[in-house]
N, C-alpha and C positions, 0 to 999 in steps of 0.2 A: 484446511487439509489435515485430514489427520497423521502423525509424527509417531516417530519413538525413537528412544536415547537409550543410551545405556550408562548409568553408574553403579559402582560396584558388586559388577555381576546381575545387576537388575534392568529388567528392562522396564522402563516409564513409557505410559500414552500421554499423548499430549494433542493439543490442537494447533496448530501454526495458523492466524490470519496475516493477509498478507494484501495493503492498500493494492488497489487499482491503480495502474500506472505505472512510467518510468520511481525506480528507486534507484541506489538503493534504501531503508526505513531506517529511521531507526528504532529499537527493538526495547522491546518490555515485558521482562517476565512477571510471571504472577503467583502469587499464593495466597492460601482462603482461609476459611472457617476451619475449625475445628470438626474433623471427620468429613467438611467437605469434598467434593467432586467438582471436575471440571467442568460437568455440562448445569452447574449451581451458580453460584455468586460468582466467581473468579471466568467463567467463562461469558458472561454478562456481561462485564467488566473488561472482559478482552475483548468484546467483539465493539464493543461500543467506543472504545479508542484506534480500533483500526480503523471505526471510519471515519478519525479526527486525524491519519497520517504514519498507525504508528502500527510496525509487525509486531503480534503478540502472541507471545506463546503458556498458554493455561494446560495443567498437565494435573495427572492426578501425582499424586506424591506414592514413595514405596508404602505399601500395606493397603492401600487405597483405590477405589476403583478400579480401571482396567491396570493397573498397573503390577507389577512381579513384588513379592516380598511377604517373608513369616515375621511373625503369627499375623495372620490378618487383622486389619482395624485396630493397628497400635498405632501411638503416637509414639513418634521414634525423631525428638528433637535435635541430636544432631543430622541424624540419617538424612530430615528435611533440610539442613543446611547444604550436605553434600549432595541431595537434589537441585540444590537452585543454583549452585557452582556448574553441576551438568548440564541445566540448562541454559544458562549462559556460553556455555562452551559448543552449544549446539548452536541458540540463536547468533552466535559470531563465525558459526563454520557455511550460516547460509548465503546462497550470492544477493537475495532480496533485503539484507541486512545490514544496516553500516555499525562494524563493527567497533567502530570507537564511539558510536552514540547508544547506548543500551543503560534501560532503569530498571528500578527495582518496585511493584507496587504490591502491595499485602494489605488484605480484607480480613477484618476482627484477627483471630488467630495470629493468620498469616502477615497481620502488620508489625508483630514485634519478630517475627520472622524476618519478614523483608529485611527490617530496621537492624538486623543484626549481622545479615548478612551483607547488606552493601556497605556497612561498617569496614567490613573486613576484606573486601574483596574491591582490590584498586582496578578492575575493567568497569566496576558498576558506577556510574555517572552521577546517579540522580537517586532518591527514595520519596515515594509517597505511601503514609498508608490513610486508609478510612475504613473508619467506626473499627481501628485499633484497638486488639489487645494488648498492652505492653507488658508482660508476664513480668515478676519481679516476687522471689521470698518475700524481701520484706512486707510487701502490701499485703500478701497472701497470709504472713503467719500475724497479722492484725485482726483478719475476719477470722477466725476458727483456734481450733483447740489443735493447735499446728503438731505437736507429740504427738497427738492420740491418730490427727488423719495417716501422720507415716506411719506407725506403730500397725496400724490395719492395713496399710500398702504392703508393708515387708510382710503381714503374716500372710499376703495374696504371692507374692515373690519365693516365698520359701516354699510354700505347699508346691507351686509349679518349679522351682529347683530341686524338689525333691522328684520330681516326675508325676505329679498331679497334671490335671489337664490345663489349659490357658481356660482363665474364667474370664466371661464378656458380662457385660451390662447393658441396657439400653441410653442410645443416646440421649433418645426423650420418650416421654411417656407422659400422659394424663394423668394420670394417677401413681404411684409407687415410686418405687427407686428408679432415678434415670442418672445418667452422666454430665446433664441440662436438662434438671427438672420443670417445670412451670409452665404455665398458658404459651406464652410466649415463644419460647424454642419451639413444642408442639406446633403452633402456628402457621412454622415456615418447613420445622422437618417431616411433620405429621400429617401435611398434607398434598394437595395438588400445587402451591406454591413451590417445595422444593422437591417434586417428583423427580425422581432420576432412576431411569434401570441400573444402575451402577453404584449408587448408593444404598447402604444397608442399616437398619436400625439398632446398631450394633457396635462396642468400642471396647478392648480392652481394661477389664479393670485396674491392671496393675497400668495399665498407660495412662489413666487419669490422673496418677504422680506427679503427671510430668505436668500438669499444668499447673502444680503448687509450687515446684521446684527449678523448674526453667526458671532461667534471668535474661529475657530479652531486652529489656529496659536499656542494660548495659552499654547498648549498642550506641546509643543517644551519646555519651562519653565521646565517641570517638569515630563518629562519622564524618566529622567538622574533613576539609573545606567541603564536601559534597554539599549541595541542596538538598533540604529535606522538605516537604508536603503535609502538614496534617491535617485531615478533613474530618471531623466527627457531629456528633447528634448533640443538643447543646441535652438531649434527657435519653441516658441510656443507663439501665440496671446492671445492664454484664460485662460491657465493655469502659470501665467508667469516665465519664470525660475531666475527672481530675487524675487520671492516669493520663490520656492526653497533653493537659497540663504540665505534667511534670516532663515528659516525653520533649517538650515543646522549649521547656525554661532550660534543660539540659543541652540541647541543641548549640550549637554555632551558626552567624548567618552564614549564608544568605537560610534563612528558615518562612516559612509563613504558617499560620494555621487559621482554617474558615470551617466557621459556627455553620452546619445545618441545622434547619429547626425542627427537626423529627423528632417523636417522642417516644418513637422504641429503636432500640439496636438492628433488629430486624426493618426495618424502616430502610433501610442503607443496601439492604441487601437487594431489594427488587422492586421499592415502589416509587411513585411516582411523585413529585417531582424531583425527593434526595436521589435518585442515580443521576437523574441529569446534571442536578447540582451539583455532587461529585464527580461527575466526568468531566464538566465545565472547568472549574476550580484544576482539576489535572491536569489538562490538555492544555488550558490557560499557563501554568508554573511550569510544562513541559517544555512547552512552544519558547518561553524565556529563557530556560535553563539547560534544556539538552539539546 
């Protein structure tokens, strides 16, 4: 069924699924990709665990999709933290819901999301993510000429503090400048694979900052006692699996982490047999842990 919540001042769409049967569930929110949408990966992901027992609710984040929020198509990393606070506050306000069983799951992106929010946030039980981004400066200012990328964010931040207009970029493209350049991201956003009326080829350039400068990583520090889940690709370019790794050595038990044998990150997101295997492997450490 389709939902909406309200946090500060915005109002969020979301999808509520809700198992067949006496409940009540217990609950699991979700969050995705990078510029994703709900009716993409995370709503895949949600539908595919409710029919393993579990209410979920996949939502577009503020700036995104059907949901309220300026300038469109920014990445607005705290913003998405007090997104998934909201929506935890929602999935415990429902009566199909048991409010003291509710987790936290995040896809690429959305996994050092997840992982940073259930950190800090003592209703959330449990975290899983798969084919995990765990954002982190440090790793970030190892691959690049880490000065010179802020140096070109700030002079995109001043022009638009001075009243210049919000400049966008493409998320992906074939050819030229994209936000996720390569064969690859094209593959899944460029095509019929991640078709959505709701999604747009389009992201903030001063918002691609934020994914040099978030520290989701952090979160690994201080999730301990919670369970945590990691499910990744044992060959992935963008999401990398010694970021995984490290995600994983940071950890306290009870943890587990399970190798799929996909050989692209997009692999995770809609094909066949890693969703299954990722939904197994979840519903498997759910079933035990929440």
């Amino acid at each position: 069924m389709r939902v909406e919540f309200v946090v500060d001042g915005l109002t969020l769409a979301g999808d509520l699924r809700v198992p067949s049967g006496a409940g009540p569930w217990p609950g699991l929110v979700f969050t995705g990709p990078f510029t994703g949408v709900r009716d993409q990966v995370t709503g895949l992901y949600a539908e595919r665990l409710a029919e393993r027992g579990y209410a979920t609710l996949a939502f577009d984040h503020r700036n995104w999709g059907e949901s309220g929020g300026e300038p469109r198509f920014e990445e607005d990393p705290q913003g998405k933290l007090r997104d998934l606070r909201a929506a935890v506050s929602f999935l415990r306000s429902r009566s199909e819901v048991d409010s003291e069983r509710i987790g936290a799951v995040g896809v690429c992106l959305g996994g050092g999301y997840a992982l940073k929010f259930a950190a800090f946030d003592p209703r959330v039980r449990i975290f899983a993510g798969i084919a995990g981004a765990y954002n982190n400066p440090y790793s970030m200012r190892s691959g690049m000429d880490y000065q010179a990328a802020l140096g070109g964010f700030a002079e995109v931040l001043e022009r638009q503090d001075l009243g210049g207009p919000v400049e966008y970029v493409p998320v992906v493209a074939e050819q030229g400048e994209a936000a996720m350049p390569g064969d690859e991201p094209y593959a899944y956003y460029g095509t019929s694979r991640g078709a959505s009326p709701h999604w747009s080829n389009s992201v903030t350039r001063a918002g691609v900052r934020e994914l040099i400068t978030m520290d989701n990583m952090m979160g690994a520090d201080f999730l301990s006692p919670k369970p945590a889940l990691i499910v990744h690709g044992v060959v992935d370019r963008f999401c990398s699996p010694e970021g995984a790794e490290e995600v994983f050595r940071r950890l306290d038990q009870p943890k587990k982490l399970v190798w799929v044998d996909a050989k692209q990150h997009i692999d995770l997101y809609d094909r066949e047999p890693y969703v299954t295997q990722a939904v197994d492997a979840t519903a498997d450490f759910l079933r035990e842990h929440l």
